[in-house]
PASEBA-1860 file (N, C-alpha, C; in nm, 3 decimals):
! residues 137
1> XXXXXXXX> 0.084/-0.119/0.000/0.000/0.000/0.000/0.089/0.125/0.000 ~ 0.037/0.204/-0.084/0.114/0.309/-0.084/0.115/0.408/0.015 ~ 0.204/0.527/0.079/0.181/0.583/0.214/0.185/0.740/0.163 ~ 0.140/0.849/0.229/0.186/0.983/0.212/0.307/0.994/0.302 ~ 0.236/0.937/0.446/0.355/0.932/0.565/0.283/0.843/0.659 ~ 0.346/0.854/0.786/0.316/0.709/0.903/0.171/0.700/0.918 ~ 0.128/0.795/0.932/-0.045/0.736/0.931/-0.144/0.782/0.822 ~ -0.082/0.833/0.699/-0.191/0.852/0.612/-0.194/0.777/0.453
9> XXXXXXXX> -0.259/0.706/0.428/-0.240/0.590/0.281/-0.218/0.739/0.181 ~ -0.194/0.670/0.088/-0.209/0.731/-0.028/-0.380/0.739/-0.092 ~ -0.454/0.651/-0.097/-0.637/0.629/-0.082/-0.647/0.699/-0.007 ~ -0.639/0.712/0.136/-0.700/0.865/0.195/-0.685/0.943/0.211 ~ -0.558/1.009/0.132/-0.536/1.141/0.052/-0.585/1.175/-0.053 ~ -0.622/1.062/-0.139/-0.704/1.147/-0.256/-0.838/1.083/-0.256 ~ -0.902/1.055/-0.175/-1.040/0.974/-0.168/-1.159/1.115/-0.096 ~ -1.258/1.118/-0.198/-1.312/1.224/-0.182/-1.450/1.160/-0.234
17> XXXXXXXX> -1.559/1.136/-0.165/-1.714/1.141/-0.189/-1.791/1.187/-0.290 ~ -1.750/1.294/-0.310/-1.740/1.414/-0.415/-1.696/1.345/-0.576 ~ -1.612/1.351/-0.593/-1.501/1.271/-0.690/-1.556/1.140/-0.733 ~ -1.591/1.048/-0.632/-1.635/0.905/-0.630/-1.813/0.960/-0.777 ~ -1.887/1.033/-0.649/-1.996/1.056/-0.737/-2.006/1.134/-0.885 ~ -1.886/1.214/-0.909/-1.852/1.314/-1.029/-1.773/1.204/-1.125 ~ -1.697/1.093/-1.054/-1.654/1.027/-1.201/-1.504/1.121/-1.219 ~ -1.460/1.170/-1.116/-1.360/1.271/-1.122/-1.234/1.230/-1.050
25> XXXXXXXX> -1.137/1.187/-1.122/-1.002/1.112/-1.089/-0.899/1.226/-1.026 ~ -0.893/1.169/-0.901/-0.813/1.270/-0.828/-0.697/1.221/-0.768 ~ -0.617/1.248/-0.907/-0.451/1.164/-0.892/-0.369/1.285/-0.894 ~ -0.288/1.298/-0.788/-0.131/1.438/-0.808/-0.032/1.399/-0.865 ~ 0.008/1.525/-0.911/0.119/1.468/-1.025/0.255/1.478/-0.863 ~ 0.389/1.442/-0.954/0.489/1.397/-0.872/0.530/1.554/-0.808 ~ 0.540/1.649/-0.833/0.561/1.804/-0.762/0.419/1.800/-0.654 ~ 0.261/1.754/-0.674/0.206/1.722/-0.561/0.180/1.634/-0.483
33> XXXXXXXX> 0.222/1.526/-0.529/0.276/1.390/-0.416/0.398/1.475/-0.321 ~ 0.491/1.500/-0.372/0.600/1.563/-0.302/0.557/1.680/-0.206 ~ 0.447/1.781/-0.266/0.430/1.864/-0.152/0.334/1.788/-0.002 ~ 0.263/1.715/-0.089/0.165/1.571/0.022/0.245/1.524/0.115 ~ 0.345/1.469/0.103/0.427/1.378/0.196/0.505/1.491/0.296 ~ 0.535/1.593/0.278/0.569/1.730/0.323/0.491/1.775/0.442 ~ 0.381/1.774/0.406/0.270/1.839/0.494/0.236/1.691/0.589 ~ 0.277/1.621/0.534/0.227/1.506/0.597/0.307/1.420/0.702
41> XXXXXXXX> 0.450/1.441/0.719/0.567/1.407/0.747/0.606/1.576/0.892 ~ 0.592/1.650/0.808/0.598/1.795/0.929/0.498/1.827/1.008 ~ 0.362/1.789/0.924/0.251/1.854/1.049/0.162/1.721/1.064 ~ 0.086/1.661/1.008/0.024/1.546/1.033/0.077/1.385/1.145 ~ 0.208/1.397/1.097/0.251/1.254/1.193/0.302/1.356/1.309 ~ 0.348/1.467/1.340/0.393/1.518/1.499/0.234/1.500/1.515 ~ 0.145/1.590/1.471/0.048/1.567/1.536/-0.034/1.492/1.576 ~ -0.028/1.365/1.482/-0.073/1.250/1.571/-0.015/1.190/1.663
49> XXXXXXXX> 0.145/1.170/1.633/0.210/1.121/1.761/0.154/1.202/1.910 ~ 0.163/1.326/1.881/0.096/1.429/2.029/0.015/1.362/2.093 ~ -0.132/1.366/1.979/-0.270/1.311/1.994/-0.276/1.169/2.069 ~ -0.236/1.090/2.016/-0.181/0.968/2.072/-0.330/0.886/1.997 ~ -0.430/0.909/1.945/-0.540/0.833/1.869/-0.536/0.904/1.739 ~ -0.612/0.797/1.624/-0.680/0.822/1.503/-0.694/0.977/1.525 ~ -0.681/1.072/1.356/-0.759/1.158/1.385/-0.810/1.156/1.178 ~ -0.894/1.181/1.198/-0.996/1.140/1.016/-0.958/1.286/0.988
57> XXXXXXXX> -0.865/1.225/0.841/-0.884/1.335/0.723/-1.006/1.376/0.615 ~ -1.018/1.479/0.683/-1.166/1.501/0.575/-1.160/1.558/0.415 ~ -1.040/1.604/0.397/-0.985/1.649/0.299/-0.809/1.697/0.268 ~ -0.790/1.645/0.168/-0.670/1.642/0.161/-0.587/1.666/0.045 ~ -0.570/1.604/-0.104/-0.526/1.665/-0.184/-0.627/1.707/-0.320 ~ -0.694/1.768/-0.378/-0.845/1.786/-0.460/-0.773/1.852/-0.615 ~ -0.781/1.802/-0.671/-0.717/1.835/-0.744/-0.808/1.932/-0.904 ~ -0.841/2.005/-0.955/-0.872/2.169/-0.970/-1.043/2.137/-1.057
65> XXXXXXXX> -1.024/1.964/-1.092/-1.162/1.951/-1.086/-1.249/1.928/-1.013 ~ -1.211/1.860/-0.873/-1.272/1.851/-0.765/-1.264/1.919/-0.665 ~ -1.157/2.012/-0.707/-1.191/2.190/-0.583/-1.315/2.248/-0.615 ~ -1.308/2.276/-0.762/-1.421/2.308/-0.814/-1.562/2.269/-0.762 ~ -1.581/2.087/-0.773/-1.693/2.073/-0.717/-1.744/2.047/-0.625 ~ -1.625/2.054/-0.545/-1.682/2.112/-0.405/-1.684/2.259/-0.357 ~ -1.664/2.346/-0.455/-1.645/2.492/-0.447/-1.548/2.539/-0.354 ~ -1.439/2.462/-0.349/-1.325/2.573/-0.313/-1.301/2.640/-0.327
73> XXXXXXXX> -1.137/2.707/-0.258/-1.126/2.863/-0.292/-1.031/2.855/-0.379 ~ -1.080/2.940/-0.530/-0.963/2.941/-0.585/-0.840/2.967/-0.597 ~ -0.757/2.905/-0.626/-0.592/2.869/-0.564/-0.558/2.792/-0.463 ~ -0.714/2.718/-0.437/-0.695/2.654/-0.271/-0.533/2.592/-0.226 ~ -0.443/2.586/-0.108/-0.375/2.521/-0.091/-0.381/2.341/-0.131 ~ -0.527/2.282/-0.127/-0.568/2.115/-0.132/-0.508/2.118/-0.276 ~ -0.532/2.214/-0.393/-0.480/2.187/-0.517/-0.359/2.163/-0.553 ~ -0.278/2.178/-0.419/-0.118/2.173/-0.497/-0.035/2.099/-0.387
81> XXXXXXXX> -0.135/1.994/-0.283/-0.087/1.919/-0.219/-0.066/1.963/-0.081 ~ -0.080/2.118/-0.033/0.025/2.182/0.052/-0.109/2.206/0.161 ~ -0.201/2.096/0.182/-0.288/2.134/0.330/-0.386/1.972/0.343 ~ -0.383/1.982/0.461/-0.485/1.934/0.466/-0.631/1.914/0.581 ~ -0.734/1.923/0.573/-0.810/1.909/0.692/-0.859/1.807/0.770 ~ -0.858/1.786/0.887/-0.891/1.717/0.989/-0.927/1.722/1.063 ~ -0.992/1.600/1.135/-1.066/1.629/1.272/-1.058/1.528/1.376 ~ -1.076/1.547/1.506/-1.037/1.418/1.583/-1.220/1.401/1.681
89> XXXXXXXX> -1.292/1.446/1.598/-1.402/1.376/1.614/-1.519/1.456/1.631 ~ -1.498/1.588/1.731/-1.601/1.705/1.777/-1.472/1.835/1.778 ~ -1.590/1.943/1.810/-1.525/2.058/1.832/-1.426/2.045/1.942 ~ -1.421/1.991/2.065/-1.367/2.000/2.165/-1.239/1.966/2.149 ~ -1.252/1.807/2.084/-1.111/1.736/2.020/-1.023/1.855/1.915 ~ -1.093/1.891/1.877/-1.061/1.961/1.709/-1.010/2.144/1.777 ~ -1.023/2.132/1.849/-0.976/2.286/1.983/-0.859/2.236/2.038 ~ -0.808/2.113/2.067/-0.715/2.044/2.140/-0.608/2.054/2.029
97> XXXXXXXX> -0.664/1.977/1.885/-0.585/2.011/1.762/-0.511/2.104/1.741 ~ -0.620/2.201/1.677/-0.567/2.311/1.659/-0.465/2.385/1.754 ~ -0.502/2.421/1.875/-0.406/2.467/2.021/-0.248/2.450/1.989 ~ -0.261/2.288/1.993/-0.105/2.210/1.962/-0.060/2.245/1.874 ~ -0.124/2.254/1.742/-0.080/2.281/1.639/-0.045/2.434/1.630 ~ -0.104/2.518/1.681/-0.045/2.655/1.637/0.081/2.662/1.736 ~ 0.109/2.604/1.842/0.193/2.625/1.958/0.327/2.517/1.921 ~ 0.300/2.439/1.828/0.406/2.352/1.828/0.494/2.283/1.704
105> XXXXXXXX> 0.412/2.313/1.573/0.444/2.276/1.470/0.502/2.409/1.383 ~ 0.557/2.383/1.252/0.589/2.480/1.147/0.530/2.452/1.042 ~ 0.475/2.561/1.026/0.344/2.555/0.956/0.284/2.678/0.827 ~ 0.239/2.659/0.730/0.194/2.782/0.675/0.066/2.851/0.731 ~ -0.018/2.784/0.735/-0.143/2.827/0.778/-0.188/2.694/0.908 ~ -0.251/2.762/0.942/-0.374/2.675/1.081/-0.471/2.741/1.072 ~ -0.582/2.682/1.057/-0.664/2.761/1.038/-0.843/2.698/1.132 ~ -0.886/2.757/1.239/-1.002/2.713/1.300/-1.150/2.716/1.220
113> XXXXXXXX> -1.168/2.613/1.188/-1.303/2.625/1.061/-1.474/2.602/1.124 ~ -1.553/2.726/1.135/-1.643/2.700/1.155/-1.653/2.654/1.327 ~ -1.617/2.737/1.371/-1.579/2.744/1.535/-1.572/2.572/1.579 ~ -1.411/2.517/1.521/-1.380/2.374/1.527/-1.473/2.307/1.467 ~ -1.527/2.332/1.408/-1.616/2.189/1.262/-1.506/2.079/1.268 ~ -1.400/2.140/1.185/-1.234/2.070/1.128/-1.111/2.219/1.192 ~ -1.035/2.148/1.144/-0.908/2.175/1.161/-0.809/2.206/1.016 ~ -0.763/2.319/0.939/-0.689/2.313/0.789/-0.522/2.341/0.860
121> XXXXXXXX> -0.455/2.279/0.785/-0.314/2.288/0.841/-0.286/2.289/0.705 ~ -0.150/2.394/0.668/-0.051/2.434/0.524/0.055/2.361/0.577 ~ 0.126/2.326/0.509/0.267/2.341/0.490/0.351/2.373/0.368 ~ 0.439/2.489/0.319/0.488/2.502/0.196/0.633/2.509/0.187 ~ 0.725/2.564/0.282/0.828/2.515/0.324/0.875/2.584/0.431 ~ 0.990/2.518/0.483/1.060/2.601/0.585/1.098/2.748/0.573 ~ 1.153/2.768/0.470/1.129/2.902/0.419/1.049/2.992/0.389 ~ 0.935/2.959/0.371/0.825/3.006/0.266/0.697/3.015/0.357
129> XXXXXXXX> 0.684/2.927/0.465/0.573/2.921/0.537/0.545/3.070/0.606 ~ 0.411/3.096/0.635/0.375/3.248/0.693/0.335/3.236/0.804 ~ 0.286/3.109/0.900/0.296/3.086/1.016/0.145/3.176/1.051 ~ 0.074/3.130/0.960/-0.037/3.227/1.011/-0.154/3.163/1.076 ~ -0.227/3.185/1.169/-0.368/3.120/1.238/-0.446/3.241/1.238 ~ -0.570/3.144/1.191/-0.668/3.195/1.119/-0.801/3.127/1.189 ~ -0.897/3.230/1.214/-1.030/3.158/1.238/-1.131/3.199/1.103 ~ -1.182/3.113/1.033/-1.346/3.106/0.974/-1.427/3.106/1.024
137> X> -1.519/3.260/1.018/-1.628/3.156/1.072/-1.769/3.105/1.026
END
């Protein structure tokens, strides 16, 4: 089976509900596999190791036909590999997330969605990242 990193397949990085029903193949090319394993290796496995349980990716790499139909934002970070969202079950868990994550990781964005719905985490590089937290609401 293929991996992004220690706890996320390659299937549940590009496995989208959305996609399944549209008939819409949501494969990254090798510049967004590479930014995937990135985000996935710096912010996803510290943060589960933290967590110490499962936490479900709800979205992860969408690639510009299936940003679309789920109406993303255009230029979304999901299009070019460099985010992804999660949740560890409720708001409460997903407040615990986020917390850690703005306090402990390197990061482009964190972002609180929908007062903890999910959780969006960037990564673009060590250099390049803006380290920014963000609430939606």
């Amino acid at each position: 089976m293929k991996t992004i990193c220690k706890y996320i397949s390659y299937n549940e990085a590009t496995f989208s509900p959305t996609a399944v029903s549209n008939k819409i193949v949501n494969e990254p090319n090798s510049n967004q596999l590479i930014a995937m394993q990135l985000v996935g290796v710096r912010c996803f496995d510290p943060l589960r190791e933290w967590y110490g349980k499962p936490i479900k990716v709800n979205s992860f790499f969408r690639n510009e036909a299936l940003n679309k139909a789920v109406n993303g934002a255009k230029g979304s970070q999901h299009t070019k590999g460099q985010a992804i969202d999660l949740t560890g079950g409720s708001k409460e868990e997903n407040k615990k997330l986020f917390e850690w994550a703005k306090d402990n990781l390197d990061f482009d964005q964190v972002i609180n969605e929908k007062d903890y719905s999910w959780v969006h985490i960037s990564y673009v590089s060590r250099e390049a990242n803006r380290k920014q937290v963000l609430i939606i609401k």
